[in-house]
SEKOL-604652 format. One record per residue (C-alpha): residue number from 1; x, y, z. Coordinates in steps of 0.5 Angstrom, whole numbers. Layout:
N
+-----+-------+-------+-------+
:   i :    px :    py :    pz :
+-----+-------+-------+-------+
: NUM :     X :     Y :     Z :
...
+-----+-------+-------+-------+
***
This chain:
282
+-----+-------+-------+-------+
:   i :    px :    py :    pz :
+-----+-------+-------+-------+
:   1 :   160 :   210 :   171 :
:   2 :   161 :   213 :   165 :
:   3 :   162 :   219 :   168 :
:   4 :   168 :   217 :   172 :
:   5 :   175 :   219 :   168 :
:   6 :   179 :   214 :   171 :
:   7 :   179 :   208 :   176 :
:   8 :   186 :   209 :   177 :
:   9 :   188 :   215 :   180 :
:  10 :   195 :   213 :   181 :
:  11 :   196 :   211 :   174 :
:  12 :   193 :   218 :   172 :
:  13 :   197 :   222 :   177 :
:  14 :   203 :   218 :   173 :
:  15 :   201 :   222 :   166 :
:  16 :   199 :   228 :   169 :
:  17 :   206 :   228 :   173 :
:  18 :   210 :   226 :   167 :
:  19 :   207 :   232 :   162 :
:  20 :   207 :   238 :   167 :
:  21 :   212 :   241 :   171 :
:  22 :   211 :   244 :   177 :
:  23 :   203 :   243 :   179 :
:  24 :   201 :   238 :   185 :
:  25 :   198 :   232 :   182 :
:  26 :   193 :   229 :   186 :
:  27 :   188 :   223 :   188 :
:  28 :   181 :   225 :   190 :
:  29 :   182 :   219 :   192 :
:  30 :   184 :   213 :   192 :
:  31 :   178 :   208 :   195 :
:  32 :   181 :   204 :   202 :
:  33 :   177 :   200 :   203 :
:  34 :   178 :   197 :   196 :
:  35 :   186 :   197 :   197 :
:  36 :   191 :   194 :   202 :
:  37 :   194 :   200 :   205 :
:  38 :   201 :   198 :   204 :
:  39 :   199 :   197 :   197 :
:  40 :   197 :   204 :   196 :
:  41 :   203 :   208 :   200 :
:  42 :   208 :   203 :   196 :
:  43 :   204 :   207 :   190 :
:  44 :   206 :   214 :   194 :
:  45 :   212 :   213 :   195 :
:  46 :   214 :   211 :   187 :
:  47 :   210 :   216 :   185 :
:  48 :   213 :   221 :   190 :
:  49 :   221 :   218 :   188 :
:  50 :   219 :   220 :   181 :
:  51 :   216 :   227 :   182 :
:  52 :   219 :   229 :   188 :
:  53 :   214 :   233 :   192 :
:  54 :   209 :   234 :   188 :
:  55 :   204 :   228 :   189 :
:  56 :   198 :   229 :   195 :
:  57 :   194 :   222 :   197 :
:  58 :   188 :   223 :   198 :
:  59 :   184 :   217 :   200 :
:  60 :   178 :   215 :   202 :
:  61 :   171 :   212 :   201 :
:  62 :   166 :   214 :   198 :
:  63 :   160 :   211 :   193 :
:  64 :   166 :   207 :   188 :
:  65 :   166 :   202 :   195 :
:  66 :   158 :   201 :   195 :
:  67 :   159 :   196 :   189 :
:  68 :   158 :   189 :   193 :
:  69 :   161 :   186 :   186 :
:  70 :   167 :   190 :   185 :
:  71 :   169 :   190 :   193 :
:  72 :   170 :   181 :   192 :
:  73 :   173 :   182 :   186 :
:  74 :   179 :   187 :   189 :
:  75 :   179 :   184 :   197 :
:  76 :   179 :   177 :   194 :
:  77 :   175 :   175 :   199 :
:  78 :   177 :   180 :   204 :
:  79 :   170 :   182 :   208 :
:  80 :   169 :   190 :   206 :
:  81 :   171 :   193 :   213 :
:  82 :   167 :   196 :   218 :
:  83 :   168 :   203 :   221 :
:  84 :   173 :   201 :   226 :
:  85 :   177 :   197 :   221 :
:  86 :   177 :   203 :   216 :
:  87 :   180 :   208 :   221 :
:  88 :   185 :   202 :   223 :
:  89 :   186 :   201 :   216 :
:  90 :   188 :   208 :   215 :
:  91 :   192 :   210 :   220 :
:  92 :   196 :   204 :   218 :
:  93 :   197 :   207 :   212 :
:  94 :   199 :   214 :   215 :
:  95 :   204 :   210 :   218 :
:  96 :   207 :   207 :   211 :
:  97 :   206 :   215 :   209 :
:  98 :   210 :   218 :   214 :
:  99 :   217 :   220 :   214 :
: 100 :   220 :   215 :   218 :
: 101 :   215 :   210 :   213 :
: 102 :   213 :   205 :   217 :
: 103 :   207 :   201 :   219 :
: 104 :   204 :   199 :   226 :
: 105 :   207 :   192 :   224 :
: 106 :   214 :   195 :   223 :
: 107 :   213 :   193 :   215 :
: 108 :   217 :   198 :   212 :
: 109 :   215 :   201 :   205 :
: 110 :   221 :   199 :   200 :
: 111 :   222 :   206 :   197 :
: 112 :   229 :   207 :   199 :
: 113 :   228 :   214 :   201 :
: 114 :   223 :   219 :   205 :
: 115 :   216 :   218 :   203 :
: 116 :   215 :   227 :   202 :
: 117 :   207 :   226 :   199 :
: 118 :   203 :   229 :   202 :
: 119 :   197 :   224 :   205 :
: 120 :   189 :   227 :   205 :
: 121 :   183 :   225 :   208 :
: 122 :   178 :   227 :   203 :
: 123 :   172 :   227 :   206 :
: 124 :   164 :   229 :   206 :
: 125 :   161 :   228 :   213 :
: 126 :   164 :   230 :   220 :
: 127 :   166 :   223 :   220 :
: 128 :   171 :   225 :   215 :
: 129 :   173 :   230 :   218 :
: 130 :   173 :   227 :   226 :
: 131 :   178 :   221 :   222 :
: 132 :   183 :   227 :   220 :
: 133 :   183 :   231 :   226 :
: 134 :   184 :   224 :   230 :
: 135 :   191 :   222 :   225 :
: 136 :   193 :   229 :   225 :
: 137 :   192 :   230 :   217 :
: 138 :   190 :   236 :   213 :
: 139 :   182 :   235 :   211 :
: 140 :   179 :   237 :   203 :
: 141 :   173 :   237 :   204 :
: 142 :   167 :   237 :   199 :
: 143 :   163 :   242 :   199 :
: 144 :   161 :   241 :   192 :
: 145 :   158 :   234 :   195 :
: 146 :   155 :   238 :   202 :
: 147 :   155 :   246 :   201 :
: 148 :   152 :   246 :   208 :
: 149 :   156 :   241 :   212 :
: 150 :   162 :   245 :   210 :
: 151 :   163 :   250 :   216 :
: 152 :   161 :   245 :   221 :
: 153 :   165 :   240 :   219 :
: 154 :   171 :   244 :   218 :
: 155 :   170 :   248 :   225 :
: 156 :   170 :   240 :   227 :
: 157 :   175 :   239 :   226 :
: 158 :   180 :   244 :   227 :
: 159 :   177 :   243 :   235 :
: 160 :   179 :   236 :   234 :
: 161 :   185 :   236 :   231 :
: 162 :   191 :   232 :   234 :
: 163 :   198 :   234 :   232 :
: 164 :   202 :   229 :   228 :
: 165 :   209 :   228 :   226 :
: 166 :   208 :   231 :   219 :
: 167 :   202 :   236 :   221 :
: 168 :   203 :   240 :   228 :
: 169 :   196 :   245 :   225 :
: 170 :   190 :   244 :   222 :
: 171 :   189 :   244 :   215 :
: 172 :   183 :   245 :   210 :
: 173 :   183 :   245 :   203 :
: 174 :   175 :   246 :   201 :
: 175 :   172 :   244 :   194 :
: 176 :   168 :   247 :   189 :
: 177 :   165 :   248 :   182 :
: 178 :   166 :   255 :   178 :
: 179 :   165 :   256 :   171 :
: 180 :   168 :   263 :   168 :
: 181 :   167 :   266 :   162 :
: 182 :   168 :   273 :   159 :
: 183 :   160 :   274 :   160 :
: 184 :   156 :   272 :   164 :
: 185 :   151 :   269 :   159 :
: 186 :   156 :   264 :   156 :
: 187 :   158 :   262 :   163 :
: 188 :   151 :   260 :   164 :
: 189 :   150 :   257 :   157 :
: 190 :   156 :   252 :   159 :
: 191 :   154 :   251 :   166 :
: 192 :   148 :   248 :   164 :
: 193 :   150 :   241 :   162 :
: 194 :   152 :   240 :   169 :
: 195 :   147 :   241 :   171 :
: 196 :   142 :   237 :   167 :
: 197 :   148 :   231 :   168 :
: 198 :   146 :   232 :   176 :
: 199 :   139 :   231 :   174 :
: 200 :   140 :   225 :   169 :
: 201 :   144 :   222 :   176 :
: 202 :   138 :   222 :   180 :
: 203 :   134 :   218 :   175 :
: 204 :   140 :   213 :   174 :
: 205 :   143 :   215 :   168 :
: 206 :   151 :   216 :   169 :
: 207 :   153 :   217 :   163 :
: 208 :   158 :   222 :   161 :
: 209 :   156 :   230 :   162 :
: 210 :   154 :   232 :   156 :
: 211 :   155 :   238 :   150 :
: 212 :   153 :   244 :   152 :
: 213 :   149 :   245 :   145 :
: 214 :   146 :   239 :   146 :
: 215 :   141 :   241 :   153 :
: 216 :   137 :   247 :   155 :
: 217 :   134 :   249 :   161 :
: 218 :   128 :   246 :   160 :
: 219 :   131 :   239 :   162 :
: 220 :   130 :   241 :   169 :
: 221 :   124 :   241 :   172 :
: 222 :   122 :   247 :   177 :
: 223 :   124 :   243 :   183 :
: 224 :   130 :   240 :   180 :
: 225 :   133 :   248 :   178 :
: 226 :   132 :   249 :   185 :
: 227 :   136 :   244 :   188 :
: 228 :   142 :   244 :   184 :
: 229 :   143 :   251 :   184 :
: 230 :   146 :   252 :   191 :
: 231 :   149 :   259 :   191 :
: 232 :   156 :   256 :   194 :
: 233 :   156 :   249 :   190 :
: 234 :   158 :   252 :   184 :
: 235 :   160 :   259 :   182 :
: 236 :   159 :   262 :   175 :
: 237 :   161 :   269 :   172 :
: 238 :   166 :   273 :   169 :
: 239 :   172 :   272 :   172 :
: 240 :   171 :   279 :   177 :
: 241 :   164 :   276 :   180 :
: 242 :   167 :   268 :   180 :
: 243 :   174 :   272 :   184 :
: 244 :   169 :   274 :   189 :
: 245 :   165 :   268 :   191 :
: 246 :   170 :   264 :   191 :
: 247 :   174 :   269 :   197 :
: 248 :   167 :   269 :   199 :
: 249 :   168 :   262 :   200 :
: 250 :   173 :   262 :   203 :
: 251 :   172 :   268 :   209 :
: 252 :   166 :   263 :   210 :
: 253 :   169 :   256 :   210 :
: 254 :   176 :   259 :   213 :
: 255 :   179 :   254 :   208 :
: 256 :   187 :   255 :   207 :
: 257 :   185 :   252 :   200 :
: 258 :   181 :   251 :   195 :
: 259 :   180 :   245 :   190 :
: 260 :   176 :   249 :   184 :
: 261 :   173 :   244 :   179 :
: 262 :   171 :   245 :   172 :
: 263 :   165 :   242 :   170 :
: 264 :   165 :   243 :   162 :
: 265 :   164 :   239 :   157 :
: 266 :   168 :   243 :   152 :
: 267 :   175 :   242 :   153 :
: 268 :   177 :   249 :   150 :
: 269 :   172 :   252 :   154 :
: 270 :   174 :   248 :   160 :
: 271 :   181 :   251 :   160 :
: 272 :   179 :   258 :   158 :
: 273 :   174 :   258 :   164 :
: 274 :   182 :   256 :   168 :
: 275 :   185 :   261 :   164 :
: 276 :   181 :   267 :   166 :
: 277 :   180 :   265 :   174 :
: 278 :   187 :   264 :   174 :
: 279 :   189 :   270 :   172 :
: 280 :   183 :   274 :   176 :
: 281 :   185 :   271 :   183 :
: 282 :   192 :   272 :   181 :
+-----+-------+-------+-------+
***
């Protein structure tokens, strides 16, 4: 897919990791069913050895794992897992991430020292959810994917949550778009191409999203605007109003944390659009 950054997250992660300081560096995620679960903790703990204590797993299996090619190609034969076989496969890599590092097979993961990376289910469905709650993990949440599955998912899983040698209560991280700018105006003016990437999708053009000067509004039918513009999938405004919906947000989904994205194309824009949420929401 064009519009995919990186089909590597772990070598992404590496870069990121190596250029900043003191920010946690995430997968959102790496694909399980692409990928043997001791393969994916051995990254973890590299990764965890050279960043100590800022690397979050995030593992799971969404649309990069419908590729009937891609999935030969990787598992080498291996037939893609079933529903029992993915939760075996995951709560085997819980064990190789664990502290004591250690699988239900009593392999151990050739790191040399405790493994401190966090392991994260992401998820989009009560599936999802019931899979963390079930292997004592935090959750992350889509909610920019399924903005009304957000609070009966996570009221899921907290009810079901198990407590775990790494977790002992529930955690909820949420994920969600926001575009700010010093007007409202020109948040909207950026916001757009979101917007009309989504409507490509629909149409199978995965391209990359697309420059702001570049579309308008009236790409997207009436029924398009409608379905895209859900008022908690992506929040835009000046950094005050943006402030507010994502607090909104929270006292809604009770999330412990969010993960806000930003889709815009421009790169200045993107980071200023960073920059000023993050000096609103201090």
């Amino acid at each position: 897919m064009g519009s995919t950054a990186a089909a590597a997250p772990g070598v992404l992660m590496a870069r990121i990791a190596a250029a900043t300081d003191r920010i946690r560096v995430g997968s959102g995620g790496m694909l399980l069913p692409l990928h043997a679960p001791l393969a994916l903790a051995e990254q973890a703990a590299v990764l965890d050895a050279l960043f100590r204590g800022r690397i979050d797993l995030g593992f799971g299996r969404g649309s990069g794992t419908l590729d009937e090619t891609a999935i030969r190609a990787l598992r080498r034969g291996v037939p893609m897992p079933e529903h029992e076989e993915y939760e075996r496969e995951a709560a085997e890599l819980a064990g190789y991430t664990s502290p004591a590092g250690r699988g239900p097979d009593g392999v151990v993961v050739a790191a040399g020292h405790a493994n401190h990376a966090e392991l994260w289910v992401p998820a989009s469905s009560a599936d999802g959810a019931g899979l963390a709650a079930r292997l004592g993990l935090p959750l992350s949440f889509a909610h920019h994917l399924r903005p009304d599955d957000t609070e009966s998912a996570q009221e899921l899983y907290r009810r079901a949550f198990t407590p775990s040698d790494r977790l002992a209560e529930p955690r909820v991280m949420v994920s969600c778009l926001a575009v700010c700018a010093e007007t409202a105006d020109r948040a909207e003016f950026f916001t757009w191409p979101w917007y009309v990437s989504l409507a490509r999708q629909a149409h199978g053009d995965t391209g990359p999203l697309p420059a702001a000067a570049g579309v308008t509004a009236r790409e997207l039918t009436d029924d398009e605007r409608a379905a895209f513009r859900h008022p908690w999938a992506l929040v835009t405004g000046t950094p005050a109003a943006v402030a507010v919906q994502l607090a909104d947000l929270v006292n809604r989904t009770d999330a412990d944390e969010l993960l806000v994205m930003t889709p815009v194309y421009d790169p200045a824009a993107r980071a200023r659009s960073i920059e000023l949420l993050a000096a609103a929401t201090g």
